[in-house]
C-alpha positions in Angstrom: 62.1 13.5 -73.7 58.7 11.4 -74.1 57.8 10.1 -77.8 54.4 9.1 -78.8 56.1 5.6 -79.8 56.9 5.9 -76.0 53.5 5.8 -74.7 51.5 2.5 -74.1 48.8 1.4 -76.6 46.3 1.4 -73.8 47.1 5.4 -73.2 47.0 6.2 -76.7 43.9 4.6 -77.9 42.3 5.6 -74.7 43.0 9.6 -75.9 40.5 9.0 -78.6 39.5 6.8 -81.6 39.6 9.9 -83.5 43.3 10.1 -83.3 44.1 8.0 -86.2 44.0 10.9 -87.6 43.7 12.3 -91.1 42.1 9.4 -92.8 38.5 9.4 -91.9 39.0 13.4 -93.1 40.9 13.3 -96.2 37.9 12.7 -98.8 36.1 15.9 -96.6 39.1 18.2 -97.3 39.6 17.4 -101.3 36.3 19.0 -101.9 37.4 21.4 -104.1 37.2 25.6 -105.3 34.1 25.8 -102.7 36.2 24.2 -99.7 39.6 25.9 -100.4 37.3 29.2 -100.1 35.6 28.1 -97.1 38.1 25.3 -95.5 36.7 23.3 -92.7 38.3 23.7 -89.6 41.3 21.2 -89.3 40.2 18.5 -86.9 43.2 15.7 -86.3 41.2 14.3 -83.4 38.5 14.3 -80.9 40.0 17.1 -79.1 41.3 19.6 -81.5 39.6 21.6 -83.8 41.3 24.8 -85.6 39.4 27.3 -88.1 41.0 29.4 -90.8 40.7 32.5 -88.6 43.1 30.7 -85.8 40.5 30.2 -83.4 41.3 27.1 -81.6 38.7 24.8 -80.3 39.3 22.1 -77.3 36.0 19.6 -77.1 36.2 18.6 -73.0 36.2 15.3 -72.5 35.6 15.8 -68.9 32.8 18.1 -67.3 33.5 21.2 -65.5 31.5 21.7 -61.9 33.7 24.3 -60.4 37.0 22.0 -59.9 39.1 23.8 -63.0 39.1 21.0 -65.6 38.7 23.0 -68.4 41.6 24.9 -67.4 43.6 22.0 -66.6 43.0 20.3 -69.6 43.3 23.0 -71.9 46.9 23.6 -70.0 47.7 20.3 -71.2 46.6 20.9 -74.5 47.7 24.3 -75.2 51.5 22.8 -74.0 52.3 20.9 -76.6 50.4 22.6 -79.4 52.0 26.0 -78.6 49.1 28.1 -78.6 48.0 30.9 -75.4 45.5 30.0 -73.7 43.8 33.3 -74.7 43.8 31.7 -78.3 41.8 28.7 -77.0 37.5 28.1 -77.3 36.0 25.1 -75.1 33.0 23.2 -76.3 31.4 19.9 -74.6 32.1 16.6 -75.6 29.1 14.6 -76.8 28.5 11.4 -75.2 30.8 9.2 -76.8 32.9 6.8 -74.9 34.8 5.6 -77.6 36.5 9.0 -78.3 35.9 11.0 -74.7 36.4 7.7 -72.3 38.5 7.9 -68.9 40.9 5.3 -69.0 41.2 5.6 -65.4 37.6 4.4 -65.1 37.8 1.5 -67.5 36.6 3.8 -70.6 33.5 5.2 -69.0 32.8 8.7 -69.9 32.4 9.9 -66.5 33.9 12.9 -64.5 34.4 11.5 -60.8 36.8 10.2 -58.6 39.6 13.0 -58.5 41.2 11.3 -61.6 40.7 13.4 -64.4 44.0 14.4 -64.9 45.3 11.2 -64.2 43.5 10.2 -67.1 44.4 13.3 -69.0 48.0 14.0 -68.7 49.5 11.9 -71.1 46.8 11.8 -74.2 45.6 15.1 -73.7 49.2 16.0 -74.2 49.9 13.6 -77.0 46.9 15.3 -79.0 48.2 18.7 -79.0 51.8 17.3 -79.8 50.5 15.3 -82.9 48.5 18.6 -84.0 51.6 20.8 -83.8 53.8 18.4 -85.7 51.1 18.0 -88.6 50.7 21.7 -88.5 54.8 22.5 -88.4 54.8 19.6 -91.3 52.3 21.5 -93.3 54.5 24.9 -93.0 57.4 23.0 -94.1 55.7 21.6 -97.3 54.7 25.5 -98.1 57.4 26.4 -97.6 59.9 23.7 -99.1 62.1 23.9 -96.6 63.0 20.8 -94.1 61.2 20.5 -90.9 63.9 21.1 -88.3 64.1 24.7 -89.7 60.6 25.1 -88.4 59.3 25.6 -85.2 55.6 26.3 -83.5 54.9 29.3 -81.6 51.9 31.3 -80.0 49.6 29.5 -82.2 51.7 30.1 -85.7 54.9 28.2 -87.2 58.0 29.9 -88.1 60.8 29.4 -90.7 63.6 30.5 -88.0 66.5 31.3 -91.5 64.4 33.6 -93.0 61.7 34.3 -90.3 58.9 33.7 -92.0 55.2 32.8 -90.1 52.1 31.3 -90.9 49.5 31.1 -88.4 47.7 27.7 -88.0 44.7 28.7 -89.2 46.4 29.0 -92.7 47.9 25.6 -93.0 44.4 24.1 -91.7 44.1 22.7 -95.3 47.6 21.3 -96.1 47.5 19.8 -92.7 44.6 18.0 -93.0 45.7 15.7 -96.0 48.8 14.7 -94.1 48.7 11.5 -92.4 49.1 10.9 -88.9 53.0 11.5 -87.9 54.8 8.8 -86.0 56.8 9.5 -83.0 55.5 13.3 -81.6 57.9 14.5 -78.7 55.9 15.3 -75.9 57.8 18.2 -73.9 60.1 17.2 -70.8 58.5 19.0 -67.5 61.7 21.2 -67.4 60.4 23.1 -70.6 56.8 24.0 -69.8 55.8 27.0 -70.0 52.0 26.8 -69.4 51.4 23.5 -67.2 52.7 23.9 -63.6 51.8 27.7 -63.6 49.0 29.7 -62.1 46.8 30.8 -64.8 43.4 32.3 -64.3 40.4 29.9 -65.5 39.3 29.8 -68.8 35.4 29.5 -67.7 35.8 32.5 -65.1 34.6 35.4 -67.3 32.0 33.5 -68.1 31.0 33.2 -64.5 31.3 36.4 -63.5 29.7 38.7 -66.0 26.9 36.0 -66.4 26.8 34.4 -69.8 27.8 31.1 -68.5 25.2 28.8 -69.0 24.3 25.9 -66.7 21.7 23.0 -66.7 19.5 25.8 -65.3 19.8 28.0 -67.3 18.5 26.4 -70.7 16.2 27.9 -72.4 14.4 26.7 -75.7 11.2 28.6 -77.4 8.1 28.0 -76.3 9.4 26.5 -73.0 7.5 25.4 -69.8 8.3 24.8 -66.5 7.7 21.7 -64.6 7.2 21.1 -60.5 8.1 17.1 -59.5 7.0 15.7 -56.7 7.8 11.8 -56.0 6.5 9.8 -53.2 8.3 10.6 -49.8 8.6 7.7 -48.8 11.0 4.5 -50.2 9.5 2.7 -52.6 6.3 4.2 -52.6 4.0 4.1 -55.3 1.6 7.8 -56.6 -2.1 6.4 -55.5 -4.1 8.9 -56.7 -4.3 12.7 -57.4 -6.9 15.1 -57.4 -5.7 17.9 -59.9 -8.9 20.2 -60.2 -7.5 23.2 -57.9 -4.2 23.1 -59.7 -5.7 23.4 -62.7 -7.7 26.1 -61.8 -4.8 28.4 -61.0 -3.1 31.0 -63.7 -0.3 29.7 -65.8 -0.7 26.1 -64.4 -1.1 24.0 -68.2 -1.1 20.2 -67.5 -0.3 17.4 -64.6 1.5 14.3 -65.6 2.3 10.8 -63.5 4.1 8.1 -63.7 4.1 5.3 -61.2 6.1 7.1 -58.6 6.1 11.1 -59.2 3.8 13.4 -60.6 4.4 17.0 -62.2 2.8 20.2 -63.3 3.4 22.3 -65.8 3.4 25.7 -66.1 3.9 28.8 -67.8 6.6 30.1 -65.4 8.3 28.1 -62.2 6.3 30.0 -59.8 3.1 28.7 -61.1 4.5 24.7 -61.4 5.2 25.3 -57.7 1.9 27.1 -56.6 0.0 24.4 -58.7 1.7 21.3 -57.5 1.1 22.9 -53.8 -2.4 22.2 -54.6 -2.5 18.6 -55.5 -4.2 16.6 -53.6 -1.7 13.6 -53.4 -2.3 9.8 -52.1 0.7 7.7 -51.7 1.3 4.2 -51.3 3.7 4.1 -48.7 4.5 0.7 -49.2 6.4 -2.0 -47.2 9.1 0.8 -45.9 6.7 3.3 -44.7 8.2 2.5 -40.6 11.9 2.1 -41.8 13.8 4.6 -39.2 17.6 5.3 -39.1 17.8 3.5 -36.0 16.5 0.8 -38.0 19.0 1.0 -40.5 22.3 1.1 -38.1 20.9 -2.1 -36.3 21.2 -4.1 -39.6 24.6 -2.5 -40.2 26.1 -3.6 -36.8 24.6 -7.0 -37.3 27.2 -7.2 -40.5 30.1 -6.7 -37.2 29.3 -10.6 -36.4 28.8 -12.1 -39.7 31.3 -14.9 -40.9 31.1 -14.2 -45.0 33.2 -11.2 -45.2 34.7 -10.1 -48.4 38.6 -9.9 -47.9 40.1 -6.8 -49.1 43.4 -6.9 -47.7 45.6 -9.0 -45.7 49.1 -9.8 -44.1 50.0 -12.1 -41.4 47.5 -13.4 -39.5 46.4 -10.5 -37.4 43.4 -12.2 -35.7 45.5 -14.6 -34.2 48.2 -11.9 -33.1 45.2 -10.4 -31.2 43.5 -13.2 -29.8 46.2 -14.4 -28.5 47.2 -10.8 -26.6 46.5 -9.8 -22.6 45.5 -6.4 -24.1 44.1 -5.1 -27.1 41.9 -1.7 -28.3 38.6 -2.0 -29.7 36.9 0.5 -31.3 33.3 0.8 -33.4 32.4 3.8 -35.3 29.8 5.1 -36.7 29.3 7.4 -39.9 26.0 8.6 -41.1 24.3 9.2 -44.6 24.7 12.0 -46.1 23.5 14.2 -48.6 25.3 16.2 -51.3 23.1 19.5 -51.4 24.7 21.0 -54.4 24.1 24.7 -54.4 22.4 24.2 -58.7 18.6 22.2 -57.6 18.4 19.0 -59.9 16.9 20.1 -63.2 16.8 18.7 -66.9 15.2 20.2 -69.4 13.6 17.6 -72.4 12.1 17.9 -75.5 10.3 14.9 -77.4 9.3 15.2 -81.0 9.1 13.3 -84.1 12.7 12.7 -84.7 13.9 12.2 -81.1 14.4 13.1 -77.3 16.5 16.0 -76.7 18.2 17.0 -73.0 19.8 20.2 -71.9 21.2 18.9 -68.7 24.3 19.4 -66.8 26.3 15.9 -66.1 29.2 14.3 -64.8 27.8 10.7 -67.1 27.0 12.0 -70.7 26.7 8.4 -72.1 24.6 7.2 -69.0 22.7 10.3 -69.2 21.7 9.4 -72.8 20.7 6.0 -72.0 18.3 7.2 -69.3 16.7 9.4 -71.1 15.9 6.6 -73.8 14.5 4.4 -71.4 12.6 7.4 -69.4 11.2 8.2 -73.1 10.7 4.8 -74.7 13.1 6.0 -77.6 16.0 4.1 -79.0 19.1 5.9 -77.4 20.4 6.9 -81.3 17.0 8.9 -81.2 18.7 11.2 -78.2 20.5 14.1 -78.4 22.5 15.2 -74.9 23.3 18.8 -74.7 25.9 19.3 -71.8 26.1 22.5 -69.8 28.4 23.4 -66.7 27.0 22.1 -63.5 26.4 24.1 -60.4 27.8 22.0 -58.2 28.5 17.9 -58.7 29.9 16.3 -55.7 29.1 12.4 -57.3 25.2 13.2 -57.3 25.2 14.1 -60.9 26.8 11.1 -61.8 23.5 9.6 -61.3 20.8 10.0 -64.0 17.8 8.5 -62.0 16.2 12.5 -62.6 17.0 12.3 -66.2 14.9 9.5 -66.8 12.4 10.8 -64.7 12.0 13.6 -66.6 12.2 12.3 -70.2 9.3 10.0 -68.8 7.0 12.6 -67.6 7.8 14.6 -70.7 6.1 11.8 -73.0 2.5 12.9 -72.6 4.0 17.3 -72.4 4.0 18.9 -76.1 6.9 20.8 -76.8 10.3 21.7 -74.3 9.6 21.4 -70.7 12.2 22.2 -67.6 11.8 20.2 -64.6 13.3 21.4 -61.3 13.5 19.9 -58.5 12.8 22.0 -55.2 15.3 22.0 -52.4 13.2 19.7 -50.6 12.5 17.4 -53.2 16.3 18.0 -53.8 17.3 16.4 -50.2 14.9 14.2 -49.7 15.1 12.0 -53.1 19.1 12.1 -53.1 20.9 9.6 -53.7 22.6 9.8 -50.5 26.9 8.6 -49.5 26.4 5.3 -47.7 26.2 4.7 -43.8 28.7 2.5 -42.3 29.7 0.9 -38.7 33.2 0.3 -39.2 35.1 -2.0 -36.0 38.9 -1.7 -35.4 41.0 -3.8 -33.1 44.7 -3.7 -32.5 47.0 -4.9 -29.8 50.2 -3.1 -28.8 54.0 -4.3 -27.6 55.5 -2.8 -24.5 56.9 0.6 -26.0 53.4 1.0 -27.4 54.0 0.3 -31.6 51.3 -1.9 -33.2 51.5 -5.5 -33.8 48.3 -5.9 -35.7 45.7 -4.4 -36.3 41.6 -5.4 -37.8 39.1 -3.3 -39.3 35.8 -4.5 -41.0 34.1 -2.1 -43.0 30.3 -2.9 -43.2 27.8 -0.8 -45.4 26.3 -0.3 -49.0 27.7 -1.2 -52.0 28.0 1.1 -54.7 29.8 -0.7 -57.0 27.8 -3.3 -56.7 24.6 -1.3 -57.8 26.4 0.2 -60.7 29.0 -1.9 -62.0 28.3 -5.4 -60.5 30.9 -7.2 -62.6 33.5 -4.9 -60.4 32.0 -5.9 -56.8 34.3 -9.4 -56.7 35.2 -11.1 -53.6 32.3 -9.6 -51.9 34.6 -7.3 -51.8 33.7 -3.2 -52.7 36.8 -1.8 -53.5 35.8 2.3 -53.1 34.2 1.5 -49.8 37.6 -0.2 -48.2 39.4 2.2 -49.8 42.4 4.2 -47.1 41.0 1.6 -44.7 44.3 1.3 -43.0 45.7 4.4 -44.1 49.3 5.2 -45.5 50.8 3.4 -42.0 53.2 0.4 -42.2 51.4 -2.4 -39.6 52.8 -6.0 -39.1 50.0 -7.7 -39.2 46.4 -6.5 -40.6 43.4 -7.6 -42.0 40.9 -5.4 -43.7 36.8 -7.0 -44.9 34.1 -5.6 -45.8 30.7 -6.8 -45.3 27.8 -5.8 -48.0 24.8 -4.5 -46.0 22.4 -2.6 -47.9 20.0 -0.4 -45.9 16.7 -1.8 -48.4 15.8 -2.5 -51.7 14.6 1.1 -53.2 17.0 2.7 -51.4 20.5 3.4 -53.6 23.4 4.9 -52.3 26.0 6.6 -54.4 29.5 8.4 -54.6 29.8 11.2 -52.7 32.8 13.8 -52.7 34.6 11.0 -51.9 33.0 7.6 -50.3 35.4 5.2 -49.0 38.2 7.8 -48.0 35.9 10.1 -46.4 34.6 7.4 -43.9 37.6 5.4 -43.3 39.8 8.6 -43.2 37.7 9.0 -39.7 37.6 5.8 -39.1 41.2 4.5 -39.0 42.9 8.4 -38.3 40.6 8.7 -35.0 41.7 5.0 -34.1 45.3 6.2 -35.0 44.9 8.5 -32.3 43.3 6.1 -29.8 46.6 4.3 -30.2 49.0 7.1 -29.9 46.6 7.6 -26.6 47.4 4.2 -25.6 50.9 4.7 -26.1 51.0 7.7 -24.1 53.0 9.3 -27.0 52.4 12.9 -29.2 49.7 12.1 -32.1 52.4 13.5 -34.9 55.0 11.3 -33.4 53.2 8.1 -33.6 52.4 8.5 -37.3 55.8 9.2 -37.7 56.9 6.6 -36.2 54.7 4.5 -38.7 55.8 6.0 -41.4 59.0 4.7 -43.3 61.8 7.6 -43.9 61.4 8.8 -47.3 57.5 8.1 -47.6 55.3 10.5 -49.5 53.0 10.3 -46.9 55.7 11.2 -44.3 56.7 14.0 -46.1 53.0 15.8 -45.8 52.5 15.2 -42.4 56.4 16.8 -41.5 55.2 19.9 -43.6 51.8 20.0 -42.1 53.1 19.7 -38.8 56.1 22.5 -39.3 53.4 25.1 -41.2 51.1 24.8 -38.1 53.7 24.9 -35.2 52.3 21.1 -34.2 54.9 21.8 -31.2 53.6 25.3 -30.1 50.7 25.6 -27.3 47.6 26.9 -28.9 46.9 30.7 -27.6 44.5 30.5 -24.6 40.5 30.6 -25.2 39.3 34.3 -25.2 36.0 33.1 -23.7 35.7 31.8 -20.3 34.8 28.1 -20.5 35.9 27.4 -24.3 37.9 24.7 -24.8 40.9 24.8 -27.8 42.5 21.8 -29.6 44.8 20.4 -32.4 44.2 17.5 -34.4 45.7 15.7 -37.3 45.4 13.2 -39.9 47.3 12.0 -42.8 46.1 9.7 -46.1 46.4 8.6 -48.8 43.8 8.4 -51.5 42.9 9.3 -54.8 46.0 9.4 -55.8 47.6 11.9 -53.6 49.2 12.2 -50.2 48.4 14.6 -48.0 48.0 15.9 -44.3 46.0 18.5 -42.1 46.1 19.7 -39.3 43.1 21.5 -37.7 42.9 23.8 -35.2 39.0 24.0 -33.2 37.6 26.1 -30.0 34.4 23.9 -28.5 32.4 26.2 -26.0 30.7 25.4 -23.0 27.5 24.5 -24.8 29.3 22.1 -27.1 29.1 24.2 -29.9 32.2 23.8 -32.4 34.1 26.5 -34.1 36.8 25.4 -36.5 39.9 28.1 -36.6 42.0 27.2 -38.8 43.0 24.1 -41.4 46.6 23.5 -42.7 47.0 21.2 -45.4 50.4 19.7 -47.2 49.5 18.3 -50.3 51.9 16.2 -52.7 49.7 15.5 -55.6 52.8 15.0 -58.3 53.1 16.9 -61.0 50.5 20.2 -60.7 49.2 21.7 -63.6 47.5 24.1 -62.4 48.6 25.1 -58.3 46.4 27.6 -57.9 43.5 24.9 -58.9 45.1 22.8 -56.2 45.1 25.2 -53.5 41.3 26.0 -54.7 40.1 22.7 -54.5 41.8 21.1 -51.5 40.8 24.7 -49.9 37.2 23.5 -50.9 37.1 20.2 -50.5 38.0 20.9 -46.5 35.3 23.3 -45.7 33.0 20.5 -47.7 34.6 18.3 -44.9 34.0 20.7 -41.9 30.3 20.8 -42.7 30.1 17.0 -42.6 31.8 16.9 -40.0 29.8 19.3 -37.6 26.5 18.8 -39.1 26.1 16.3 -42.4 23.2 14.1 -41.7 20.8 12.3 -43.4 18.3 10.3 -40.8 15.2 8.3 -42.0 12.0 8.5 -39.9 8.6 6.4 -40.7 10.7 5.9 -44.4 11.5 8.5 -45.7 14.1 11.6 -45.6 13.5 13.9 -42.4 15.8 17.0 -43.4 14.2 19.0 -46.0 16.1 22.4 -46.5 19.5 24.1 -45.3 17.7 25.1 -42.0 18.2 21.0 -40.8 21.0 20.0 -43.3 23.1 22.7 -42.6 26.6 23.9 -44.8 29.4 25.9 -43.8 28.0 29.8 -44.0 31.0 32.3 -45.2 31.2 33.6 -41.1 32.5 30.7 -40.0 34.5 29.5 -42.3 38.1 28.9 -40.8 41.2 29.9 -42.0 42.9 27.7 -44.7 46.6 27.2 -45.9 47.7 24.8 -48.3 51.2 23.9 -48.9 51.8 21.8 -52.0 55.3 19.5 -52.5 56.7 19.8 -55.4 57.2 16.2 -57.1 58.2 14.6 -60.3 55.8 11.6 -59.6 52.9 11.2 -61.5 49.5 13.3 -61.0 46.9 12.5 -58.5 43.6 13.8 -57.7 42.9 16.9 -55.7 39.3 17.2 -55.7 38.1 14.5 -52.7 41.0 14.6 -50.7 40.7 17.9 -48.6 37.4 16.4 -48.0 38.6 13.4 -46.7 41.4 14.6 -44.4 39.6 17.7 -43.1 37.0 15.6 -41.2 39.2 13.2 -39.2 41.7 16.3 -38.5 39.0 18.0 -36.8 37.5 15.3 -35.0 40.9 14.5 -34.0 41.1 18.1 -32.2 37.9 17.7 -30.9 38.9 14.9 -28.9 42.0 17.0 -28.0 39.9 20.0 -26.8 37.7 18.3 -24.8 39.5 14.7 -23.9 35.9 12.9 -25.1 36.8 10.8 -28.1 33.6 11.3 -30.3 33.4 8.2 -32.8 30.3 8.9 -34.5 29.4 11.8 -37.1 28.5 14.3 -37.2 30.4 16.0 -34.0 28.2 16.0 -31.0 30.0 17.6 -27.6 27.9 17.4 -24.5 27.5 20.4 -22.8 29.9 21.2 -20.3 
């Protein structure tokens, strides 16, 4: 058994300042006749709220997008406080990074980077288990009988002698004035009866009948609708605009700039669009308007030479171990921009007035959303108010506020609430695009073909060093190395990384995944070069890298059993269609785990992925139907980059525009997914990135295997037969 006493300062201060817990309440709570008739709701900390009438009330520190947090966290919750989950009412946390930081992300009040429950599973825990023992206190003082005669149940304590109950709603008051308990229990895994089962999503209902509301879907009286447009081109600057024939048209009201983007504002979204249609719009282009991707990649294999690399990792000297060899393998690869295209366009909705700036927005950065806003609308950021909604699809993009503060900008000179929407063009083409990167691998081998070293520099953008520079150290960016020489046991390596950013007014950001989903391709394809060179079976060879025992070992056995690795593949039904197996095994996020895809290429190169089997061991699960969801997910998110993700730059500025040239997965040819999970006692890990970051090199992988053309830039391209 866990006790609070147990648990590390760090963890328990990181689960919310509010946790000190009945002090900052007690003067709120002696109020008298009129509060005893209307109690407030019994609040011992930034997470748990219960009213008189029972209703339970979890404030998320984390943001739901569609990966389950809610659910998951509320699990957690709802554990140790013994209440159902049909008891339990969600609300969004403010931004406030004292109370609703991620520890895993030094305190930042972000939702990214598959960690949420890593960050959760211990103080969400420990605040339901600290509200249950107040509340089982409280019973016991009502009751005068001792505590160990009490016990909490379905969201009410009972007096197990004389079977007595009081719901928690009824002891909100006596609970309240007690002070913070020392030494909760948290519950050993053996006795959960809620985490580590399937249970259906709190926000589903929601999502199906309709009432969920998203960033979108704000609405505010009198509201207007605004159509952005910002220049097209990187670092460009709005010239001048003609506005007269947008003005003229019904429902268009007013046309705002700023330096870079201009808006119109209408009655209805229909009119913003039609009316920014007609602007007559100069730009200047400025000193990127010739910038190509061609242009971009030759900078990036220029870092393949330089002599200042960052070092990220190293053991041995494996330069000299390859130097010195007859033969060794060298490899470059190539891995483009790429977009995140969430299905929700980028929208905020603001309102400025006397008091303040108020957004209805949905984010995965509350805190940085706030602070955008202030600077966007000139206001001190205690003048703004964030209003969190579900979002419609994050993938890292809405970690970025950059539209936020566009917005709040624009809406200085707009009376009254205003929604600005992006288009799907706008959408694409002013993303905040994944990095590119050239990546270079060399290894050498002995005579039965095992490794004796092995090199890879990683050269691209740094986003760390964009939004937290004091984290970029070494020259070294620790998410864009990250699974750079994947789960494998080498003799001798040496992973750098060499900052090249593709220009000045052009960020790149996080991604579903960034680091793991490039160097997953990266290192697994070179993997396979390797087990090529040794003449040996691609499973085999990992294997054979693999210590007995490993986690990542373990995946890739189970992978390889639930797919048949050893079985043929069933002939092509179409004359000229190639078949193939691939595979690929990491570690990231967190989490272990392997894939094996299954892909028919036809004679005109055209890919067709069949089937995906995953093994996942992401320790303890709370939720496994959650995991199977979103490693389900997170693949077919792969097997779109990998086929067709691509973000090119011609005379500077975005080329794809829509889902006709930046094309996702349709339902029809979405292959068959399995996921297997391990069960574990080790500690959780993320599940969100992962599948993304397997899925691509595993289907690579059988690319290569169906056509014997090893393809080492994305997205896919087969020549025609």
């Amino acid at each position: 058994m866990i006790r609070a006493t147990d648990i590390s300062r760090r963890v328990f201060l990181a689960s919310g300042s509010a946790l000190v817990m009945g002090v900052a309440f007690k003067a709120a709570f002696d109020a008298g006749a009129e509060a005893a008739q209307n109690p407030p709701p019994f609040e011992p900390n930034a997470f748990v709220s219960i009213s008189a009438d029972n209703t339970v009330t979890l404030t998320m520190a984390r943001v739901e997008m569609g990966q389950g947090i809610y659910t998951a966290l509320a699990q957690l919750i709802a554990e140790e406080l013994e209440v159902p989950l049909t008891q339990v009412r969600f609300a969004h946390a403010p931004p406030d990074a004292a109370r609703y930081g991620n520890p895993r992300t030094g305190g930042g009040q972000i939702t990214g980077g598959s960690n949420s429950i890593m960050g959760a599973w211990e103080p969400m825990r420990l605040a339901g288990a600290t509200a249950r023992v107040m509340l089982v206190q409280a019973a016991a003082l009502t009751w005068k009988v001792p505590e160990h005669e009490c016990i909490a149940r379905e969201g009410s304590v009972f007096h197990i002698p004389t079977k007595r109950q009081l719901r928690y709603g009824e002891l909100t008051l006596r609970a309240a004035r007690l002070p913070m308990p020392r030494g909760a229990a948290l519950k050993p895994p053996q006795s959960f009866k809620i985490v580590g089962k399937p249970v259906k999503r709190i926000d589903a209902p929601g999502k199906v009948n309709g009432t969920a509301v998203y960033g979108i879907d704000a609405r505010q009286p009198g509201l207007r609708f605004a159509a952005v447009a910002a220049s097209p081109v990187f670092g460009g600057k709005l010239a001048q605009v003609d506005s007269a024939a947008a003005m003229a048209l019904p429902g268009v009201r007013q046309v705002v700039r700023i330096a870079n983007a201009v808006a119109v504002v209408a009655d209805h979204t229909w009119a913003a669009r039609q009316g920014l249609a007609a602007l007559k719009m100069t730009w200047d282009e400025g000193a990127n308007a010739r910038l190509s991707t061609a242009d971009v990649f030759a900078d990036l294999e220029k870092g393949l030479e330089r002599s200042d690399a960052g070092l990220a990792q190293s053991k041995g000297d494996a330069q000299a171990v390859i130097a010195q060899a007859s033969q060794r393998i060298t490899s470059t690869y190539h891995s483009p921009f790429l977009a995140h295209a969430a299905l929700e366009p980028i929208n905020c909705t603001v309102q400025i007035s006397p008091d303040g700036c108020d957004i209805w927005v949905g984010t995965q950065a509350p805190v940085r959303a706030r602070e955008a806003a202030a600077r966007g609308s000139g206001l001190p950021t205690e003048k703004v108010r964030v209003h969190n909604h579900l979002i419609g699809g994050g993938f890292g993009r809405r970690l970025e506020a950059d539209y936020i503060e566009q917005s709040a900008a624009l809406a200085r000179e707009i009376e009254g609430p205003v929604q600005f929407i992006w288009s799907r063009e706008e959408d694409l083409q002013h993303d905040i695009p994944r990095p590119a990167y050239v990546d270079r691998l060399s290894a050498t081998l002995d005579g039965q073909g095992r490794p004796l070293a092995i090199t890879h520099r990683v050269v691209g953008s740094s986003i760390v060093a964009r939004v937290a520079p004091p984290l970029f150290r070494d020259g070294v960016d620790r998410d864009a190395v990250e699974a750079g020489l994947g789960p494998y046991e080498w003799p001798a390596t040496r992973l750098d990384f060499v900052r090249q950013e593709p220009m000045p007014s052009m960020a790149t950001g996080w991604w579903r995944g960034v680091g793991p989903t490039h160097n997953g391709f990266v290192i697994e394809g070179f993997v396979d070069e390797l087990a090529l060179a040794a003449r040996q079976d691609p499973v085999a060879y990992r294997l054979s890298l693999l210590p007995a025992g490993a986690r990542a070992r373990t995946v890739l056995e189970l992978a390889a059993e639930k797919a048949a690795w050893q079985r043929p593949l069933a002939p092509a039904k179409v004359a000229g269609d190639r078949r193939g197996k691939g595979v690929a095994v990491m570690h990231a996020f967190g989490s272990y785990l392997a894939v094996v895809a299954e892909v028919t290429v036809d004679a005109a190169g055209e890919i067709r992925v069949d089937r995906l089997v995953c093994a996942i061991d992401c320790g303890m699960v709370v939720n496994p139907d959650t995991v199977k969801a979103q490693i389900d997910g997170g693949a077919l998110f792969g097997v779109s980059a990998a086929l067709w993700g691509e973000i090119t730059i011609e005379a500077g500025r975005v080329v794809q525009s829509n889902f006709h040239d930046y094309r996702l997965l349709r339902l029809a040819e979405a292959p068959r997914v399995e996921v297997h999970i391990v069960a574990s006692q080790a500690a959780p890990g993320g599940v969100g990135e992962p599948g993304t970051s397997a899925a691509i090199p595993a289907v690579a992988n059988a690319v290569a295997a169906a056509t014997g053309q090893r393809l080492r830039a994305l997205p896919l391209r087969v020549p025609k037969a």
